[in-house]
SEKEBA-254359 format. One record per residue (C-alpha): residue in three letters; y, x, z. Coordinates in steps of 0.2 Angstrom, whole numbers, plus 2048, in hexadecimal, padded with zeros to 3 digits. Layout:
BEGIN
AlaYXZ;...
END
This chain:
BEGIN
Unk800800800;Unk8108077FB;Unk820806804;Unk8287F77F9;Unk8197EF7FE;Unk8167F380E;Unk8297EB811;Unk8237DC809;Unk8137DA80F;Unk8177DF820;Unk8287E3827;Unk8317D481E;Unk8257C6827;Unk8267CF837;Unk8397CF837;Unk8387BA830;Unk82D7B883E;Unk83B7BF84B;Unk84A7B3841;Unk8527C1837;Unk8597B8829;Unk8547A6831;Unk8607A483F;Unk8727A083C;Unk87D7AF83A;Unk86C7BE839;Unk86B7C8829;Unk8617D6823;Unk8677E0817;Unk8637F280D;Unk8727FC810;Unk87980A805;Unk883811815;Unk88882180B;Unk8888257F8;Unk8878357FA;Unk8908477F7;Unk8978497E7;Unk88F85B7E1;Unk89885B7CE;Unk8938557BE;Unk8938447C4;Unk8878457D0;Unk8848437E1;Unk8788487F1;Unk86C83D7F5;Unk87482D7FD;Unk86F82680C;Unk86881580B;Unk86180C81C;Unk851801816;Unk8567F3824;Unk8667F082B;Unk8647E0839;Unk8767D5839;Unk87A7CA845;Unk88B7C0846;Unk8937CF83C;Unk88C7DC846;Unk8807E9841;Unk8757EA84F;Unk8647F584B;Unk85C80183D;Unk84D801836;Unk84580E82B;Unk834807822;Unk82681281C;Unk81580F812;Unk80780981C;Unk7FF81981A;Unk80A824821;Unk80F826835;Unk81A81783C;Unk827825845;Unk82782D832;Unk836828830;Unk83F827841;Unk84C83683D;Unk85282A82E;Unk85381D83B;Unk85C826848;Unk86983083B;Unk86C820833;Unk86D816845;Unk87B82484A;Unk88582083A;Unk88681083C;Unk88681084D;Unk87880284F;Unk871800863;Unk85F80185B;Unk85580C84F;Unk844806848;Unk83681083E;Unk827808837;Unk81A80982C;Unk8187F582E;Unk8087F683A;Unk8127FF849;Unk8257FD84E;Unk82D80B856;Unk83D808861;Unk84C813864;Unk85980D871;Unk86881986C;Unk872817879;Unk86581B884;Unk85A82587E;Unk84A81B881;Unk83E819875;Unk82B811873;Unk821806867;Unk8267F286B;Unk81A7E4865;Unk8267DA85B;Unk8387DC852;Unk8437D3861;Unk84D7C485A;Unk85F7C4855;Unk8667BF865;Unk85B7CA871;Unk8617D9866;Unk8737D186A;Unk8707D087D;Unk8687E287C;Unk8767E9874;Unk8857DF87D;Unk87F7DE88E;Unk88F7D8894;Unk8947C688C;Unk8A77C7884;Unk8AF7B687D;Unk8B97BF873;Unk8AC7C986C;Unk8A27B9867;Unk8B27B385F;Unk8B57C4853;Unk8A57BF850;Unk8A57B1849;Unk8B17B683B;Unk8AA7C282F;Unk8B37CF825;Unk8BF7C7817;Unk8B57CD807;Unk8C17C67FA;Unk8B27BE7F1;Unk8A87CD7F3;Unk8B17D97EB;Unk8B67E27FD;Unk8A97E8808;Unk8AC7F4818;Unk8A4806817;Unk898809827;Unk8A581382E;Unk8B480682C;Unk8A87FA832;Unk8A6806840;Unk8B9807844;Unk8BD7F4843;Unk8AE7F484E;Unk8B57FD85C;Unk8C67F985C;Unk8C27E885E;Unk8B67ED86C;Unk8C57F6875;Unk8CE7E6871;Unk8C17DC87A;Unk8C17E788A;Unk8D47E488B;Unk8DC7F4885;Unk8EB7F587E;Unk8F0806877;Unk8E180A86B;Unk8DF81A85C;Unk8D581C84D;Unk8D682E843;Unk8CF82B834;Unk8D1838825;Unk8DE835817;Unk8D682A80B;Unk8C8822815;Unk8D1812813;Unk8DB80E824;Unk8E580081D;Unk8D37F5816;Unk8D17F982B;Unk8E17F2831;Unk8E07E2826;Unk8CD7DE82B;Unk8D57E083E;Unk8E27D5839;Unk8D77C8832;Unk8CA7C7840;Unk8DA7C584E;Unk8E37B9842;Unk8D57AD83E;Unk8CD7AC850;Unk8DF7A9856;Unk8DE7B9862;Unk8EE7BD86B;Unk8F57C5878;Unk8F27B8884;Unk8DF7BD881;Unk8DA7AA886;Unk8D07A487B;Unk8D479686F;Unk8DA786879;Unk8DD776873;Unk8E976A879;Unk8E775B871;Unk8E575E85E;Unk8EE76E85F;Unk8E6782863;Unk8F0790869;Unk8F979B85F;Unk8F47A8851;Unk8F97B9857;Unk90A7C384F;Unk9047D1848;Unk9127E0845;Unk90A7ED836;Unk9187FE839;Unk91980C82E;Unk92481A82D;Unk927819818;Unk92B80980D;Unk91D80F801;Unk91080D810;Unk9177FB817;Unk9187F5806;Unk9067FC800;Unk8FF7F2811;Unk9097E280C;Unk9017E17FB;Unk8F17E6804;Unk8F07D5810;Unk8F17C9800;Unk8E27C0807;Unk8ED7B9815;Unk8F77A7811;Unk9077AD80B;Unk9117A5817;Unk9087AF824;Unk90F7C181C;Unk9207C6820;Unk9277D6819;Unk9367DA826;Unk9457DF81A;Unk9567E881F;Unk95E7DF80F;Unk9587CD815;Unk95B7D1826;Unk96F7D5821;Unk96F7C7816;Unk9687B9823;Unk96E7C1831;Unk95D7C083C;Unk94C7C683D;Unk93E7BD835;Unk9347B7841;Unk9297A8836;Unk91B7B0833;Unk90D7BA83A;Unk9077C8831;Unk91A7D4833;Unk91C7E4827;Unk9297F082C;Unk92F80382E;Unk93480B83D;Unk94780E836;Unk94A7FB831;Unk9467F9842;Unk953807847;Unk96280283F;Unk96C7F4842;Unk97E7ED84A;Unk9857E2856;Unk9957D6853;Unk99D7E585A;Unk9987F184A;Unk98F7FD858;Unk97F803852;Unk9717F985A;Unk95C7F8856;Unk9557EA84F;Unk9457E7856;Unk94D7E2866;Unk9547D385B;Unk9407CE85F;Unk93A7C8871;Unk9317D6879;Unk9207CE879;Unk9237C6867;Unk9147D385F;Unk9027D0867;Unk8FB7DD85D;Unk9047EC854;Unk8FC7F9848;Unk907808845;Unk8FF812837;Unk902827837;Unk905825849;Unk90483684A;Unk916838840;Unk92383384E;Unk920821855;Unk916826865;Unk91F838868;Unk928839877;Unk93784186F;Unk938835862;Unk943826860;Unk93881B859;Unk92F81A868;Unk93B80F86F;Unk932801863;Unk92080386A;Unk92A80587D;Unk9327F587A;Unk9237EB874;Unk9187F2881;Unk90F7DF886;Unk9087E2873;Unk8F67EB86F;Unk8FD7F9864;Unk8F1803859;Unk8F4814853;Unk8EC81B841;Unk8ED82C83E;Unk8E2838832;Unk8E584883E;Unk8DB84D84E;Unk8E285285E;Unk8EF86185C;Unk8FD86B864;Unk90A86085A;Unk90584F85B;Unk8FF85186E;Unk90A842871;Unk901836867;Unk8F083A86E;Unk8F9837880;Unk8FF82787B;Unk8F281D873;Unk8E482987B;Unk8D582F872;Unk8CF826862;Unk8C281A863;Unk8BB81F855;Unk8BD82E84B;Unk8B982E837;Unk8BD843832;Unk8C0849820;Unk8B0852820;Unk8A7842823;Unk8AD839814;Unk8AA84A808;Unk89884A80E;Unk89683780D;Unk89D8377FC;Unk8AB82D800;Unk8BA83A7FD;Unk8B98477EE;Unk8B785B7F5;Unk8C38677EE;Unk8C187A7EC;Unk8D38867F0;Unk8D88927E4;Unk8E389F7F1;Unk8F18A67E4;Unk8F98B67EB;Unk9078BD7E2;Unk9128D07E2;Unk9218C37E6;Unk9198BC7F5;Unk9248C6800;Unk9358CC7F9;Unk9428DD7FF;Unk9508DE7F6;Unk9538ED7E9;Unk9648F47E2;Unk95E8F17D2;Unk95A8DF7D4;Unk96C8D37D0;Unk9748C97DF;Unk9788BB7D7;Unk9808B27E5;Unk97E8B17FA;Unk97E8C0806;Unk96D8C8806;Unk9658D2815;Unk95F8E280C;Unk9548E781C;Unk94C8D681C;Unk9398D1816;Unk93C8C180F;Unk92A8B7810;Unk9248A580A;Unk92D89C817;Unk93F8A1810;Unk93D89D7FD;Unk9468927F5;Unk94E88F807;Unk95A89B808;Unk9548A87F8;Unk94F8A67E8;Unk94A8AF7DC;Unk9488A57CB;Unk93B8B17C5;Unk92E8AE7D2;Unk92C89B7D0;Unk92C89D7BE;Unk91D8A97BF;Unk91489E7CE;Unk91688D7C1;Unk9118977B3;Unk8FF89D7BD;Unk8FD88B7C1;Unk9018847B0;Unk8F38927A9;Unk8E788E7B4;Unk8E887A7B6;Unk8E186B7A7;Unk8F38657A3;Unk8EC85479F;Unk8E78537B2;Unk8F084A7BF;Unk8F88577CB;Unk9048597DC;Unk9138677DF;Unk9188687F1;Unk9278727F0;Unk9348797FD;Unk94286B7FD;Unk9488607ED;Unk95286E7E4;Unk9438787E4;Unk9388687DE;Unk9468677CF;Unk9458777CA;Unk9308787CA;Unk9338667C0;Unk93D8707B3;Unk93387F7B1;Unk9228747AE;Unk92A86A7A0;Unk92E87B79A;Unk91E88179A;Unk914870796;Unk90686D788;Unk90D85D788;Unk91A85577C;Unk920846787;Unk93084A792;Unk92A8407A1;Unk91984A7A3;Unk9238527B4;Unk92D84B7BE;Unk93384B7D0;Unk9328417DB;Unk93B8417EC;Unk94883A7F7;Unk95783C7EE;Unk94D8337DE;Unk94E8247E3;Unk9468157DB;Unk94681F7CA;Unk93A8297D6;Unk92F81D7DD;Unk92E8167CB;Unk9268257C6;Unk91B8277D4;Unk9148167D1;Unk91281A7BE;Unk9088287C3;Unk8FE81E7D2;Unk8F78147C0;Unk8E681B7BC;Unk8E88137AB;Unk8F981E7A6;Unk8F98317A3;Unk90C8347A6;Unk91583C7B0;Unk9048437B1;Unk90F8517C0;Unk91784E7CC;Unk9248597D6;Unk9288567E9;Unk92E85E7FA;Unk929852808;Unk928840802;Unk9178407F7;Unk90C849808;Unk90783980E;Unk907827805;Unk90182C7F3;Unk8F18227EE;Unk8F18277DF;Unk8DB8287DB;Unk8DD8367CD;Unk8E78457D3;Unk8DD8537D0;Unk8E68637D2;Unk8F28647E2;Unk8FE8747E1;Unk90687B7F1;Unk9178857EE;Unk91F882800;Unk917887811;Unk90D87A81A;Unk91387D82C;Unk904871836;Unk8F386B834;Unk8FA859835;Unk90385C822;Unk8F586581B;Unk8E885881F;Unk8F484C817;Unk8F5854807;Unk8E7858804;Unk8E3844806;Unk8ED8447F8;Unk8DE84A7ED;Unk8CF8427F7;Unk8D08327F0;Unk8BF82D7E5;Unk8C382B7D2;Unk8B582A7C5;Unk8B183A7BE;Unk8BB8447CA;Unk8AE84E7D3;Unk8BA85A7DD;Unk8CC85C7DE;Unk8D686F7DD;Unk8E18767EA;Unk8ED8857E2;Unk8F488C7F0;Unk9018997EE;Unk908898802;Unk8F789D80D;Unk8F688B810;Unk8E488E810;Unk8E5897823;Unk8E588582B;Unk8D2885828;Unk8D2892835;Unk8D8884842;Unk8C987F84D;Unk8CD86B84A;Unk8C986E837;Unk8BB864838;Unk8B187383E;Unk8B488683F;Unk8B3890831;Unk8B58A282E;Unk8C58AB829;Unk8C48A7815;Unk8C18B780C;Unk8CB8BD7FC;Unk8C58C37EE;Unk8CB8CE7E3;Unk8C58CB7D3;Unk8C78D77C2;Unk8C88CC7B4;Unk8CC8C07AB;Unk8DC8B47AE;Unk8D58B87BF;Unk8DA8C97C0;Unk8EA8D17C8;Unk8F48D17B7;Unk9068D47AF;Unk9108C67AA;Unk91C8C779E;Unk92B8B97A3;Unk93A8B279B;Unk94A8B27A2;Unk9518A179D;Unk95B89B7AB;Unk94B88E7B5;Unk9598847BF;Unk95288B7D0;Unk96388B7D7;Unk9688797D1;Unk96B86C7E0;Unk97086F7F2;Unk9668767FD;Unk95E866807;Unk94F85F80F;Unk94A84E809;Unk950844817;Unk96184C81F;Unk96F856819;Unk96F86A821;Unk97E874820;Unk97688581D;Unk97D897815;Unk98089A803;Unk96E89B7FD;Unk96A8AD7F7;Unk9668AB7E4;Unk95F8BD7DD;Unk95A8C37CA;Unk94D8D07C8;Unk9508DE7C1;Unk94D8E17B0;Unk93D8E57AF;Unk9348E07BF;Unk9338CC7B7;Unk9248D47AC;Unk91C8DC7B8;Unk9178CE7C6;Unk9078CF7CC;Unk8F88C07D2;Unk8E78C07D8;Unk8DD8B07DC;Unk8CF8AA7E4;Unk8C489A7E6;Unk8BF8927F7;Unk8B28827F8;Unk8AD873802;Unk89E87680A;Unk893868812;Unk89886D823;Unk8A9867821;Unk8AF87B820;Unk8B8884812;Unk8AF893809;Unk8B689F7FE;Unk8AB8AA7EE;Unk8A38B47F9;Unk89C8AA808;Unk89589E7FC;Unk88B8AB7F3;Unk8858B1806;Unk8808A280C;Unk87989E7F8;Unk86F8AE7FD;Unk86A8A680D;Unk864898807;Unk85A89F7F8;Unk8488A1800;Unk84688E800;Unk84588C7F1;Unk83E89B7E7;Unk8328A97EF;Unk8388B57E2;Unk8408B87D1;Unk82D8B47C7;Unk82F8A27D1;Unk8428A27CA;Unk8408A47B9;Unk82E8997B9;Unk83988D7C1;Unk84788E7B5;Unk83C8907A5;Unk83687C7A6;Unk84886F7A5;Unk83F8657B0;Unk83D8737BE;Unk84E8787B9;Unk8568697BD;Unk84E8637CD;Unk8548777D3;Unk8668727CD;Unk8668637D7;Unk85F86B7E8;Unk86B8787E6;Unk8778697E4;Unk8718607F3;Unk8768717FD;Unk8858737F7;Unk88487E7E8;Unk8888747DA;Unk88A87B7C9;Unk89C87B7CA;Unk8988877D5;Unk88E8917CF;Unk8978937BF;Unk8A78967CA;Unk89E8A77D1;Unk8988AB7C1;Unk8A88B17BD;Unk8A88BA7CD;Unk8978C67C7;Unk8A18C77B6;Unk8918BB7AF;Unk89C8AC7A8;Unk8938B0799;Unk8838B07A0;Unk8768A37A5;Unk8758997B5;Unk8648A27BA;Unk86D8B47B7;Unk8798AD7C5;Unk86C8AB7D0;Unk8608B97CF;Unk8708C47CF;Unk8748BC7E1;Unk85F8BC7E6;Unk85C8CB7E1;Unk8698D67D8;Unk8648D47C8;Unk86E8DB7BA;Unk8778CA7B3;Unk8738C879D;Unk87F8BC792;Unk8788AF78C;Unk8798B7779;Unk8718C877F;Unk8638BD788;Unk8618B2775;Unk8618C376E;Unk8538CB778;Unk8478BC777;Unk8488B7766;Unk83D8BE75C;Unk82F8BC76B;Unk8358A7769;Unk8358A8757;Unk8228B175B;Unk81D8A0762;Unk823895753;Unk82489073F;Unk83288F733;Unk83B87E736;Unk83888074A;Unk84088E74A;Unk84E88A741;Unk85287D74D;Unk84F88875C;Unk85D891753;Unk868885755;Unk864881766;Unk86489576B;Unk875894764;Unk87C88576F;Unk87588D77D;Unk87F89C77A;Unk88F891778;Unk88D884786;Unk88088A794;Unk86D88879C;Unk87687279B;Unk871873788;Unk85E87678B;Unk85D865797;Unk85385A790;Unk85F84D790;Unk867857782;Unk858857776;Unk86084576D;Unk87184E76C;Unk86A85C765;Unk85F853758;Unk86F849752;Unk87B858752;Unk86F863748;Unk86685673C;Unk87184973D;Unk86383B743;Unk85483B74D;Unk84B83673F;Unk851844733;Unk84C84F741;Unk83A847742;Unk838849730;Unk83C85D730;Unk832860741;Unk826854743;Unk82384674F;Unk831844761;Unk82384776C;Unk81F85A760;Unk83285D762;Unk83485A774;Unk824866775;Unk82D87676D;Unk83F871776;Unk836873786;Unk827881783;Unk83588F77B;Unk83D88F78D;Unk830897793;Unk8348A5787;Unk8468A6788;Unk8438AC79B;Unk8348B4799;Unk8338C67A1;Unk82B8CB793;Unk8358D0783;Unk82E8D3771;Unk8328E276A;
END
């Protein structure tokens, strides 16, 4: 008996038998809880899949994982308990459909039971203690919008227990959730479930006087930015309209009051800030609301001023402290938002950025580190002063340009590495030093663009306005390609939901982990097709991995020096057309600075062609930590013995495409994708060369061949093997091979082939003989091509 019968044979009646799709308000269902890494090409790791998921009244109360008759009942009590932690389930349950295996989670016990328990002693075993407000969450299940919304385990998890905290009566609640992980799909299920069970801050439940229930609760949604208050707006459509009230300085002016008709409120913290009295003094607004007008308030990038104790804005949550207030942030505990933690107090639940990468549901990214010969400057005699007062003893470093130096050359150089090395046709972000700075960089990559359209850049910050945020909703469309870049200082690190950026390009320092997590959310997001993101980072912004809350530990990233290519240090030869570095005041996005004459400087003569880079390339490992070239190939080296025993085992391996593949997508699985691999093929000097070269170089030091010189030593002992049309058509494929890879030799590729070479399959039968002959000599000359034996 297999396992799709043994579940229906066996496990399906048994669970019938407890009321498990019978009584009101039980379900079972197979969950996909994770889709799993995305490892490149399109593909993933394998996903998790629970085979039983027990429902009742909307909660997921117990796991089971089903194996065949024949196997051991605890076979699969790992998947159980892994999948049990995910999802957070009281109970875990392996069976081969003869005995059931019980794991309490919370406690830790664990033994074979008789029968499944029914939906309501799983219920009581899980809630112990009754809670009528958790019976009335309950009773209101997620809004779905006809099945086209569903919560991911982990939201599930978070809506979870913040009502749970809810329930036990607190009132300051946190959830840090990465960038990306969708907090606001979080906030409107919350909203939902406290808006239709009538939830308020009263915490009586529903009475009813005569025909009439006690009130729906006032809801207050505050943000920090338009972009986010407006995005959560249009996110609560489900809602009755009259229920949504989007709280606007204009109407408020206009009117003259508050809105207060409503009970789902949108807002930012500085409409809330500004305002006047008959008298014309300066006065807030949000104490033009009663103090406990808001039952529950959700403040989203908590983190960013509303719960600091120095902050003004605190005043808000201060003055509608009767309200439950819940804080979202994407950044752990640190130095700089200690405040936050002390206010709201540890998350309940915490989603981290290395848990959506390895789930599948955020893309991973690789960093290319860009060092320059202008990374630090000294002034010279020979180098022109244009304007300013220079300190000729002083090192000036990152921090300082295009703050109070710059040199036109330099940025012109740094945009043309990036311009080189990026697909112009690709979605990409420029965090620059302040908005003179983003203009200038805007300039210089329409300069240098493949393009023809004169909005491919543009910037986008403060001072741009709504022609700004036009833009930046153009290019939030995955449907239109321009702009396809955009430049920025501060406004584009949080708030962008835009699916498809896939290059992110840092040309200003990013002083704390906070910011960096941020933008790098900007890239996360999942897009089809888009199997990683790049990070070309010219400011060391790559030194925050070294912080301990980066998901992990990792190592100081190593960098390597590479001899080649467009990755070698090599001479530029730059124009000296005027790049408009110096156009603008010198201003952050928000207030105006009075500062010293910025020190503008023109190299001299000379030195322009002389500027110097090197790069490197970090990845995203499984375990949520950064490694650069060379600790991927020392942990590749680690990790070699399980697969292969030794080169003859490689190369047998690698001779069949079936062998081939299933290495390809265990290497994958671990983290070694053949994006890759290709990527430190151009660290051995083996771009040329075949996947395999790669990894008997890094197994066991093998001299790396070209593709063409491996063709060229095996074809005559190929050609041994076969006849006159075969090998003309081996020909053909050798020389594919050559051009394109080991990919061209997949069987999957045998069609193409056929069609590319003869036109139609049915030509190609008629020269070689039947598709099963064909298929025969694609796959047997393998075997020769990486034979260790060569004909002479």
């Amino acid at each position: 008996m297999n396992e799709a019968e043994t579940r229906a044979e066996l496990i399906d009646p048994a669970l019938k038998a407890a009321g498990w799709g019978i009584i009101e308000g039980s379900r079972i269902r197979r969950e996909v809880i994770a889709p799993g890494r995305l490892v490149g090409n399109g593909k993933r790791a394998q996903s998790d899949i629970a085979d039983y998921v027990l429902v009742y009244r909307g909660e997921k109360l117990a796991v089971i994982e089903a194996k065949k008759r024949d196997l051991p009942d605890t076979e699969g009590l790992g998947q159980a308990k892994k999948y049990a932690e995910k999802l957070q389930t009281r109970f875990a349950y392996s069976t081969n459909g003869i005995g059931i295996y019980q794991v309490n989670m919370h406690t830790g016990v664990e033994g074979y039971i008789k029968q499944y328990p029914t939906p309501d002693q799983l219920w009581e075993a899980t809630f112990s203690e009754a809670n009528q407000w958790r019976d009335r969450f309950a009773a209101i299940p997620f809004e779905d919008k006809s099945g086209t919304w569903e919560a991911r385990y982990y939201q599930h998890n978070a809506i979870k227990h913040v009502l749970e905290a809810i329930c036990q009566g607190k009132n300051r609640i946190l959830l840090t959730m990465a960038t990306g992980t969708g907090k606001t799909f979080i906030a409107f299920q919350l909203a939902w479930k406290l808006f239709q069970s009538r939830w308020n801050i009263s915490r009586q439940p529903t009475l009813r006087q005569g025909s009439v229930t006690t009130r729906r609760p006032r809801i207050l949604f505050l943000a920090d930015r338009n972009i986010l208050a407006n995005q959560a707006y249009n996110s609560f459509s489900a809602f009755p309209d009259d229920a949504l009230i989007r709280i606007d300085p204009e109407a408020i002016k206009k009117r003259g009051r508050v809105p207060k008709n409503g009970s789902i409120f949108f807002t930012i913290f500085q409409t809330f800030m500004t305002g006047r009295d008959d008298a014309g003094n300066p006065t807030p607004k949000f104490s033009d609301y009663p103090p406990d007008f808001f039952d529950f308030i959700i403040i989203d990038e908590c983190h960013r001023g509303g719960a600091s104790d120095e902050s003004t804005w605190r005043g808000i949550l201060e003055y509608f402290s009767s309200a439950v207030q819940l804080g979202l942030t994407a950044t752990p505990k640190r130095e700089n938002n200690a405040d936050t933690y002390a206010y709201f107090g540890n998350p309940v639940y915490t989603y981290a950025l290395k848990d959506g990468i390895n789930d599948g549901f955020l893309t991973p990214f690789k960093v290319r580190q860009i060092d320059t010969t202008l990374d630090e400057y000294i002034y010279s005699a020979e180098d022109e002063l244009i304007e300013g007062t220079v300190d000729e003893e002083r090192i000036y470093t990152e921090a300082d340009f295009n703050r109070i130096i710059e040199i036109a050359e330099r940025e012109r150089y740094r945009v043309q590495l990036f311009m080189e090395e990026i697909d112009q046709n690709q979605k990409t972000l420029v965090f620059c030093a302040n908005q003179p700075h983003a203009l200038a960089v805007r300039d210089l990559i329409n300069q240098m663009k493949i393009s023809t359209n004169p909005n491919y850049c543009v910037r986008v910050t403060a001072d741009d306005g709504k022609l700004g945020e036009q833009h930046l909703s153009t290019f939030q469309d995955n449907e239109k390609t321009i702009p396809t870049i955009l430049t920025t200082s501060q406004k584009l690190s949080t708030g962008v939901d835009a699916r498809n950026v896939r290059n992110i390009v840092l040309m200003r320092p990013i002083n704390s982990m906070i910011e960096f997590k941020q933008i790098i959310g900007r890239g996360t997001r999942l897009f089809e097709g888009k199997d990683y993101f790049t990070i070309y980072d010219f400011v060391k912004a790559y030194e925050h991995f070294n912080d301990p809350e980066w998901d992990g530990e990792p190592q100081e990233p190593v960098l390597v020096k590479i001899a080649r290519g467009g990755e070698k240090s090599g001479a530029y030869n730059n124009s000296t057309t005027d790049s408009g570095i110096n156009r603008g005041k010198n201003r952050n996005e928000s207030t105006e600075v009075p500062s010293p004459k910025t020190i503008k400087i023109k190299l001299a003569d000379g030195k322009e062609r002389t500027l110097q880079h090197r790069m490197s390339t970090s990845f995203w490992s499984p375990d949520g930590k950064p490694m650069s070239a060379a600790e991927f190939v020392e942990r590749l080296f680690g990790e070699i013995p399980q697969l292969f025993k030794d080169e003859n085992e490689l190369r047998a391996i690698w001779s069949r495409p079936d062998t081939r593949k299933a290495l390809l997508e265990g290497l994958a699985e671990k983290g070694y994708g053949e994006e890759q691999l290709t990527e430190i093929s151009r660290l051995i000097d083996a771009e040329k060369s075949d996947l395999y070269d790669v990894l008997a170089y890094i197994a066991y030091a093998s001299a790396p061949m070209s593709r063409r010189e491996r063709v060229l030593a095996h074809k005559s002992l190929i050609f041994s093997q076969y006849i006159g049309k075969q090998q003309e058509f081996l020909d053909f494929v050798l020389e594919q091979y050559i051009k394109a890879g080991v990919g061209e030799l997949d069987r999957t590729k045998l069609p193409q082939l056929l069609e590319l070479k003869y036109h139609t399959v049915r030509d190609a039968v008629e020269q070689l003989g039947s598709v099963a002959k064909i298929s025969e000599v694609f796959i047997g000359f393998q075997q020769y091509l990486y034979s260790q034996d060569i004909a002479a």
